[in-house]
C-alpha positions as CSV (number, residue, x, y, z in Angstrom):
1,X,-1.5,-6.6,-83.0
2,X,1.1,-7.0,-80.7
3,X,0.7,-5.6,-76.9
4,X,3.8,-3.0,-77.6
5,X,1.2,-1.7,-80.4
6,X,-1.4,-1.7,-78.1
7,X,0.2,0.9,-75.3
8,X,1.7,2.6,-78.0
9,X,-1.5,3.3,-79.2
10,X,-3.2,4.0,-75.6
11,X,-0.1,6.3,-75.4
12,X,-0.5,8.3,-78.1
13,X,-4.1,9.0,-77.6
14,X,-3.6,9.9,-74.1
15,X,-0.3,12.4,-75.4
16,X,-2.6,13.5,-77.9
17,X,-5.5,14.5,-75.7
18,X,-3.5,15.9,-73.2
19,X,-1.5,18.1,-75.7
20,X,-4.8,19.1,-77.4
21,X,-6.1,20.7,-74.0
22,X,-2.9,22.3,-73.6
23,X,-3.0,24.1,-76.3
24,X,-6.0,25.1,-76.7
25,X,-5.7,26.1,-73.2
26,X,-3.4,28.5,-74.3
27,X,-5.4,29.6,-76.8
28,X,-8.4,30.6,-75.4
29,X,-7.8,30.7,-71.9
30,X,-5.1,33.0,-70.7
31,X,-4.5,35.5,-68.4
32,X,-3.5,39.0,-69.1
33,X,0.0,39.8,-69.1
34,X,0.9,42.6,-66.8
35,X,3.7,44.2,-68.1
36,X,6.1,45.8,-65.4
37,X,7.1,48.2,-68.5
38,X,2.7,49.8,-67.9
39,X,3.3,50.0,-64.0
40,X,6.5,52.2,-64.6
41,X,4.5,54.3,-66.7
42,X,1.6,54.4,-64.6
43,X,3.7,54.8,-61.6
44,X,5.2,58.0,-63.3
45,X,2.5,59.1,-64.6
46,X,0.8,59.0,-61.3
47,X,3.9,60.4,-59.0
48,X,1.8,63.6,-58.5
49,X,-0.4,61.4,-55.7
50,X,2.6,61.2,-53.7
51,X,2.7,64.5,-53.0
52,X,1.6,65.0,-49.2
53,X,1.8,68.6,-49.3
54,X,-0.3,69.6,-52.1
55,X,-2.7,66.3,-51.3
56,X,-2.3,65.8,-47.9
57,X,-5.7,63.8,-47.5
58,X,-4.0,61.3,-49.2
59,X,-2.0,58.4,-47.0
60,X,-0.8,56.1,-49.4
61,X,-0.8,54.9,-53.2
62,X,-0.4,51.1,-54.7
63,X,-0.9,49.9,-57.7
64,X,-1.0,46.7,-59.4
65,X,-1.0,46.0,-63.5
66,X,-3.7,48.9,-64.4
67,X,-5.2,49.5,-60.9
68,X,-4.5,52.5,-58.7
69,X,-5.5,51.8,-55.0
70,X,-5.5,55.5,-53.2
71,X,-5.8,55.5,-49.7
72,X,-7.8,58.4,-48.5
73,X,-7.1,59.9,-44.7
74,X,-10.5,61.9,-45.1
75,X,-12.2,62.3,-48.2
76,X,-11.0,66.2,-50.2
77,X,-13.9,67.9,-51.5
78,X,-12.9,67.0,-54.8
79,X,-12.1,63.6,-54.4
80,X,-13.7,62.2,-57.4
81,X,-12.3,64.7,-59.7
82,X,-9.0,63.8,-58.4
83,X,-9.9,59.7,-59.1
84,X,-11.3,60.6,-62.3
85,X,-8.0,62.5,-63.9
86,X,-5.9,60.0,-62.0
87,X,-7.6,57.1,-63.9
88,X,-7.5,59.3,-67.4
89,X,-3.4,59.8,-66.9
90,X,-2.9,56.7,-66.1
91,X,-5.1,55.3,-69.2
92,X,-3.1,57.9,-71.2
93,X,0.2,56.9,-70.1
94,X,-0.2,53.2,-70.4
95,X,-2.3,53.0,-73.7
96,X,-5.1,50.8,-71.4
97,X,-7.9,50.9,-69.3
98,X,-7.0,52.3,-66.3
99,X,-8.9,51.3,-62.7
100,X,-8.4,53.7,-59.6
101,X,-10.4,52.7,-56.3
102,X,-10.8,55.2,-53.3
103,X,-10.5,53.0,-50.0
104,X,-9.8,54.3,-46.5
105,X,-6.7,54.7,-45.4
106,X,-6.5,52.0,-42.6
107,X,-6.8,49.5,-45.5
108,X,-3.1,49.4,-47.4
109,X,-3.2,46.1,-49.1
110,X,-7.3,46.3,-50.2
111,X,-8.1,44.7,-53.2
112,X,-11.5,44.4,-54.7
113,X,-13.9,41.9,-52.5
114,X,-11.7,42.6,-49.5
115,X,-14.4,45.5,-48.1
116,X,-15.9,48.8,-48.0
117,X,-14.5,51.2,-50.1
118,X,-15.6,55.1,-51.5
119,X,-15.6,54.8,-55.2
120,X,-14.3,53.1,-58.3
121,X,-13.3,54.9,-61.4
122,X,-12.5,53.6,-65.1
123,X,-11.2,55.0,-68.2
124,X,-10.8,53.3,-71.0
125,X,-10.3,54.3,-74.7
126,X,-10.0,57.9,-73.2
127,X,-13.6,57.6,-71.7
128,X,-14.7,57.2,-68.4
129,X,-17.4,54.3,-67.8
130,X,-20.0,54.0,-65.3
């Protein structure tokens, strides 16, 4: 065998490996797609948080793919109830699994691991999990 034939060969394998772990890279490894489509729906869905004047413990609202980050001045008496049917509208209106988190206010830009926080609350498939 020539030595062209020989590092064509070495080539070949090596474009073959590499390719195979590509793809099945793509297969079986990927990350969800977060569709900006779902955060315009959840962000309508969810305009009602916005409203200082009938939720005025409320400072801000962020959210990201499926999660709703609320940042709470003081916690309202019902501020679970008001996580719980924020996190069923938004599963509603997205057709998803929908996350809200409860953080204080002086946190804008928390994500999970980055501290304290009050509560978390999921709905999926029109049920909330524990």
């Amino acid at each position: 065998m020539s030595a062209f034939g020989k590092g064509f060969g070495v080539a070949l394998g090596v474009f073959l490996v590499i390719g195979g772990c590509f793809i099945s890279g793509l297969l079986f490894f990927h990350a969800p797609v977060i569709s900006p489509d779902r955060e315009m729906k959840l962000t309508e869905a969810l305009a009602y948080l916005d409203d200082r004047s009938a939720l005025p413990e409320i400072a801000w609202v962020e959210m990201e793919g499926n999660s709703v980050y609320i940042g709470w001045r003081s916690l309202a008496e019902d501020w679970q109830n008001i996580c719980r049917a924020a996190a069923a509208n938004g599963s509603r209106a997205i057709g998803f699994g929908c996350h809200v988190w409860a953080v204080p206010a002086d946190r804008p830009g928390w994500r999970p691991g980055d501290g304290p926080y009050f509560g978390e609350f999921t709905v999926r498939h029109g049920r909330l999990e524990d």
